[in-house]
C-alpha positions as CSV (number, residue, x, y, z in Angstrom):
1,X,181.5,-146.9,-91.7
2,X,179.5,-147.8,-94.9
3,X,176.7,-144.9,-94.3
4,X,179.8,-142.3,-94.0
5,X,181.0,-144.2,-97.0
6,X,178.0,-143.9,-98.9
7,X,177.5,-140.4,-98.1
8,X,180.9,-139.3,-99.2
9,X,179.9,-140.8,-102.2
10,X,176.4,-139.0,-102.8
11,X,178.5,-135.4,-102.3
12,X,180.7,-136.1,-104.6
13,X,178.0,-137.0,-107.4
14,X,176.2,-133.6,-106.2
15,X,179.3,-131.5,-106.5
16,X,180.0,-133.2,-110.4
17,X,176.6,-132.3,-111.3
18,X,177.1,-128.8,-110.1
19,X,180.3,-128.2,-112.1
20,X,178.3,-129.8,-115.2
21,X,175.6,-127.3,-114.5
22,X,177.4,-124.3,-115.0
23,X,179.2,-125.2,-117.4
24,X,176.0,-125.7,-119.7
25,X,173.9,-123.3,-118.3
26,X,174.3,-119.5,-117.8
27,X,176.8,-117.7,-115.7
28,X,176.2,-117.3,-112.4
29,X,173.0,-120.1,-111.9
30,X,172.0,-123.3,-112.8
31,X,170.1,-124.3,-116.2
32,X,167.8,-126.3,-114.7
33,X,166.8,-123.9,-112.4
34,X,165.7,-120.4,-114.0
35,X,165.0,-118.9,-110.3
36,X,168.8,-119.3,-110.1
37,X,168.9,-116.5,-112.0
38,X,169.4,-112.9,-111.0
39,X,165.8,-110.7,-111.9
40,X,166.9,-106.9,-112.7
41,X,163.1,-105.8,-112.7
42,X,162.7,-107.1,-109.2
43,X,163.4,-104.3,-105.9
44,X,165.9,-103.9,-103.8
45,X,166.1,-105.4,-100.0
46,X,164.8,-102.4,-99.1
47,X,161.2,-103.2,-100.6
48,X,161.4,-100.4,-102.9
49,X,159.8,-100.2,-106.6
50,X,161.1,-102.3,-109.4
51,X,164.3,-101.0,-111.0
52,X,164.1,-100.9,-115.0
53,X,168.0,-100.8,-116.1
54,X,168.6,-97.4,-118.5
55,X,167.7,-98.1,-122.3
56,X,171.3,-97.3,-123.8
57,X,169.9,-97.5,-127.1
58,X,167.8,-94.6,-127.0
59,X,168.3,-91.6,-129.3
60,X,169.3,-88.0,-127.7
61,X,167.5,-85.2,-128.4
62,X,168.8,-83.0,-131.8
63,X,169.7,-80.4,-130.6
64,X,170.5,-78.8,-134.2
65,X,167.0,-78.8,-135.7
66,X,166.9,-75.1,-136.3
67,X,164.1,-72.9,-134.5
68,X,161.3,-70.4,-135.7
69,X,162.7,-67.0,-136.1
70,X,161.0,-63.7,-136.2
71,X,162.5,-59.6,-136.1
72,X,160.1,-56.5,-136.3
73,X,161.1,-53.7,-138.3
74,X,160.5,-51.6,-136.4
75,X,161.7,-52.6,-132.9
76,X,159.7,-50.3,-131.1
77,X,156.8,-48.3,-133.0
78,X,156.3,-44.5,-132.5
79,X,154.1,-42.3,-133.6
80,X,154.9,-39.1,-132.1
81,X,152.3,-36.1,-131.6
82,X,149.4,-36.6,-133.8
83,X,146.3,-34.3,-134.0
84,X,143.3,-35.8,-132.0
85,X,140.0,-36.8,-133.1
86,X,141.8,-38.6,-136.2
87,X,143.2,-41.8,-136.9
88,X,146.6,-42.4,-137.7
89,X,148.0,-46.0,-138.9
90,X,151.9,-47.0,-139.3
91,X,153.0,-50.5,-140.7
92,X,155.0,-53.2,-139.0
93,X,157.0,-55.4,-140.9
94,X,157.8,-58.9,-139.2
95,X,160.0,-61.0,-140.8
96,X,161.2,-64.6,-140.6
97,X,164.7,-64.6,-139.8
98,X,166.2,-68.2,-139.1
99,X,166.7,-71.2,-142.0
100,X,163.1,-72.9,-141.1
101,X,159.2,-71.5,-141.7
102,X,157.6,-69.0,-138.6
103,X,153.5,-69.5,-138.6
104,X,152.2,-66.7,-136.6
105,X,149.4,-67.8,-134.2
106,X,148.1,-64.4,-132.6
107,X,149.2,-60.8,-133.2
108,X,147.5,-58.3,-131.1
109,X,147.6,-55.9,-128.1
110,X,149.0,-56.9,-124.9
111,X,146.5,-58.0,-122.2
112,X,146.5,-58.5,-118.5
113,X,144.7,-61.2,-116.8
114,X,141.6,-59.3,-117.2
115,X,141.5,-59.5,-120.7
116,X,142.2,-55.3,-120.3
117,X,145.1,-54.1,-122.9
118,X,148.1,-52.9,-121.1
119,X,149.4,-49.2,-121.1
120,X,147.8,-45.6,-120.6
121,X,145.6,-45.1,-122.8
122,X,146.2,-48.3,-124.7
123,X,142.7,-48.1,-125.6
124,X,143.4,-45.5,-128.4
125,X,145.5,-48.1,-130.0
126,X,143.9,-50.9,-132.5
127,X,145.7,-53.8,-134.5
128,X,145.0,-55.5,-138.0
129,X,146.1,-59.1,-138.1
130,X,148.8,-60.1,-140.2
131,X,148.7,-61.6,-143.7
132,X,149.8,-64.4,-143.9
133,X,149.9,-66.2,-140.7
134,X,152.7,-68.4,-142.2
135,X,156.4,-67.1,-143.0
136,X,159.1,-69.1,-145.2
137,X,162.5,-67.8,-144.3
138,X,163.6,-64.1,-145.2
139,X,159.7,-63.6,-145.8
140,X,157.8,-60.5,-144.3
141,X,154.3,-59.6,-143.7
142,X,152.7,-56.0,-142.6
143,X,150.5,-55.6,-139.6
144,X,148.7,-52.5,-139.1
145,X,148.5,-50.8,-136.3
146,X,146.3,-47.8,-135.7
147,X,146.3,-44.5,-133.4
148,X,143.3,-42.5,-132.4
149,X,143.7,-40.2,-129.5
150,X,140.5,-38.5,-128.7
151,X,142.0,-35.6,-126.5
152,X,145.4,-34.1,-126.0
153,X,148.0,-35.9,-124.1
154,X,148.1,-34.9,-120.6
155,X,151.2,-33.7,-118.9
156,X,153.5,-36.3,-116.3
157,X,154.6,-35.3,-112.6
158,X,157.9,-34.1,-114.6
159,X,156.2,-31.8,-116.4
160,X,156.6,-33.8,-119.5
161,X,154.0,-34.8,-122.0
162,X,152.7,-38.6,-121.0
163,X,152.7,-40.6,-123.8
164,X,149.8,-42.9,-124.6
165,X,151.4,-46.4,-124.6
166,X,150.9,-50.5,-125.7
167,X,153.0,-53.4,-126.5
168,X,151.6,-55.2,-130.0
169,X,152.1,-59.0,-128.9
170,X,152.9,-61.1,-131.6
171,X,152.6,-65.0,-130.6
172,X,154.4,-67.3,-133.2
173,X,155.6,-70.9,-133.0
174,X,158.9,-70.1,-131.4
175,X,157.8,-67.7,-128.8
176,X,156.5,-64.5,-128.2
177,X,157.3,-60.9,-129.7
178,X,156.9,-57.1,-127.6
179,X,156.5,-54.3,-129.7
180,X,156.0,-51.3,-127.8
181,X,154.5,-48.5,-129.2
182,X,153.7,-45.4,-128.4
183,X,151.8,-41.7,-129.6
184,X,151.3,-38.0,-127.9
185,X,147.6,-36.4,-128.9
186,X,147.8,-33.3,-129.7
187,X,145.2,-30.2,-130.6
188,X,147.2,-28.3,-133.2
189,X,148.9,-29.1,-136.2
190,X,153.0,-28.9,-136.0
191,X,152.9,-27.4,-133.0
192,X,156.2,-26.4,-131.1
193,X,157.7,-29.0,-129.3
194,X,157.2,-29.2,-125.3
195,X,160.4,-27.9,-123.5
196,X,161.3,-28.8,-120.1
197,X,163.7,-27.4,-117.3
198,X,165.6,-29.2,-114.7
199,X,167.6,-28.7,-112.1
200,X,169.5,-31.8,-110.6
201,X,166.6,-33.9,-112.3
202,X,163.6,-31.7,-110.5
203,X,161.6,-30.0,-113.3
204,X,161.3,-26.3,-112.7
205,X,158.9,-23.9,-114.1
206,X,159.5,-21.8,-117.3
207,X,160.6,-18.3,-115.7
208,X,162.0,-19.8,-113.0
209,X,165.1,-17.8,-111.3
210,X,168.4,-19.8,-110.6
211,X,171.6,-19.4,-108.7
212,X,174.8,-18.4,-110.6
213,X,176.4,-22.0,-111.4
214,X,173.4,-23.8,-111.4
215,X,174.1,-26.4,-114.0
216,X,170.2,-26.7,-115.9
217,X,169.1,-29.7,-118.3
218,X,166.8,-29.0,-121.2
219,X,164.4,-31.8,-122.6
220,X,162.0,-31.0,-125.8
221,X,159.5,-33.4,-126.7
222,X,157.9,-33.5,-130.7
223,X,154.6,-32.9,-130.7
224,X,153.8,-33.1,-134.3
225,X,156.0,-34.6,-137.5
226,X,156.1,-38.5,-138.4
227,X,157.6,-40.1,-135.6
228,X,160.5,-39.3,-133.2
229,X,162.8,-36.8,-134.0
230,X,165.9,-37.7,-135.8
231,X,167.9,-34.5,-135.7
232,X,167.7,-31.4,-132.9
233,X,169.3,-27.8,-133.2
234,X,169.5,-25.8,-129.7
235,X,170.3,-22.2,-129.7
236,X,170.6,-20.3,-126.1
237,X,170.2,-16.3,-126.1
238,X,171.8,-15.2,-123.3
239,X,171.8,-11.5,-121.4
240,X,173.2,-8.6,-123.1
241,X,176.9,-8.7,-123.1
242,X,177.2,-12.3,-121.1
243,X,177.9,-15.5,-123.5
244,X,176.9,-19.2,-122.4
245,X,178.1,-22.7,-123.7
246,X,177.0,-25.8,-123.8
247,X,177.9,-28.5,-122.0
248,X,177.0,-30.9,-124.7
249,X,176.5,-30.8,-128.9
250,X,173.6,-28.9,-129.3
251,X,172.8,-31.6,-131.7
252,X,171.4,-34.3,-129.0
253,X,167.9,-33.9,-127.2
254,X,169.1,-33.5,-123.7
255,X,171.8,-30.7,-123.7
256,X,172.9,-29.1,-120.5
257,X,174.3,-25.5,-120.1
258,X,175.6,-23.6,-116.7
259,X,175.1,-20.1,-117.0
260,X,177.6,-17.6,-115.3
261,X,176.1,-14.1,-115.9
262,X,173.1,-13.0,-113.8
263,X,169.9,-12.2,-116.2
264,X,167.5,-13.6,-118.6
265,X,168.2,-16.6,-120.8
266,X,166.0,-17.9,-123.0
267,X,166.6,-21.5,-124.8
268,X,165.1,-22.7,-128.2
269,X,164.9,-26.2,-129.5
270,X,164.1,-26.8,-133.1
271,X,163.7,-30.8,-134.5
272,X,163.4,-32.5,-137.5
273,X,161.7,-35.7,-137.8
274,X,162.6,-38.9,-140.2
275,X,161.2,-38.3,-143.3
276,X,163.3,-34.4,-143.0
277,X,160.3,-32.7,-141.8
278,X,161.0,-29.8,-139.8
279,X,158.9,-27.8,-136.8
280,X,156.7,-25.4,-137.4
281,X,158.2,-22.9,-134.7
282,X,160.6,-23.8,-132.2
283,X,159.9,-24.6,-128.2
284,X,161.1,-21.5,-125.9
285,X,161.8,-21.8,-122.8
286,X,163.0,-18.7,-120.4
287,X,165.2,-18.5,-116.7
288,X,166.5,-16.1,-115.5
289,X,170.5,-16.0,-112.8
290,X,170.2,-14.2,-109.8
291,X,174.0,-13.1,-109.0
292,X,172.7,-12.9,-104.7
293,X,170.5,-15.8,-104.8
């Protein structure tokens, strides 16, 4: 009876020192024993790598620091027909266009992995580096970029001149920048532009004979003047006594026209390019209706 006595006593001590405990020490443990106390860094049951609780006071990204702009003016660089065994250079204008400075870090021709510029006959095609590499905002800088085509341009599987072609690369501190350019060599000065027939998108020969009906697309392609044509003025001289209309403004560079009276037609395209400059001579191109074919 006294041992039972004296053990109720000794629990009861141990359960007032407990109570004292936590109310000194820290929630959940005692404060004489720090191993009482729950570890975040340590793993889980499941033995896997200690787990460092999120950082709360860390600072998210901004999001509105403004990035490097750049334009080219222009967009896409053409040359249009130029006379061979010459060189011809046109101007590119970039231009910072956002609220912070642009620093250009490589303008060139595009290349594939084997260092070899990209484009038929990019190889005719040569570029000055800007100046200067670095750009405040609204500020511009001229690269040059030069043409020389040692032979005239050869014609496509459409029958169509094939344009020599590249893509300047400009590489600036917010990205990259394409500019695809592209020139037709030519062997005479303001030569007529290049006309070609189609019927439903083939490519038929000048002279070729057509079925009442047939519904024929014209395409004429510069081959001389500074840069692409800006304006176009089709005419259409059709058989003695028959008409023919368009099916579009003779003002575009694809019209389309069905002729409805057997005979000879012959179509003219005359261009002007964007300083006003006008062909030479018009392109021609001739068909002719059979009424039984």
């Amino acid at each position: 009876m006294k041992v039972a006595r004296w053990l109720t006593i000794i629990t009861l001590m141990g359960l007032l020192a407990g109570i004292g405990g936590c109310e000194e020490g820290a929630p959940g443990g005692s404060a004489n024993n720090p191993s009482d106390v729950t570890d975040t860094t340590q793993g889980n049951d499941s033995g896997d790598a200690p787990v460092t609780p999120p950082d709360d006071t860390a600072t998210p990204p901004d999001d509105t620091v403004p990035l490097p702009c750049l334009m080219a003016v222009p967009q896409e660089l053409q040359f249009g027909g130029k006379l061979c065994d010459w060189t011809w250079t046109e101007t590119l204008t970039l231009k910072g266009c956002g609220d912070t400075s642009v620093t250009l870090l490589e303008v060139g021709l595009a290349m594939d992995e084997n260092s070899d510029c990209i484009g038929h006959n990019c190889a005719f095609y040569a570029v000055e580096a800007a100046s200067p590499m670095a750009l405040a905002p609204n500020e511009t800088t001229e690269v040059l970029v030069h043409y020389s085509p040692p032979t005239e341009s050869t014609l496509g599987p459409n029958g169509q001149p094939l344009f020599d072609s590249a893509t300047v690369w400009v590489h600036f501190d917010g990205g990259q920048l394409p500019v695809p350019v592209s020139g037709l060599g030519v062997s005479t000065p303001c030569a007529a532009p290049h006309m070609t027939m189609y019927s439903q998108g083939t490519a038929i020969a000048d002279g070729h004979t057509v079925a009442i009906g047939t519904t024929l697309s014209f395409v004429a392609t510069p081959t001389c003047g500074d840069g692409p044509a800006s304006d176009w003025k089709w005419t259409v001289e059709p058989p003695e006594g028959a008409t023919a209309t368009w099916a579009l403004p003779t003002t575009i560079d694809k019209p389309t026209l069905t002729p409805n009276n057997p005979g000879k037609y012959t179509v003219a395209a005359s261009f002007w390019d964007k300083n006003g400059g006008k062909n030479c001579a018009p392109g021609t191109v001739t068909f002719w209706v059979d009424e039984g074919s």
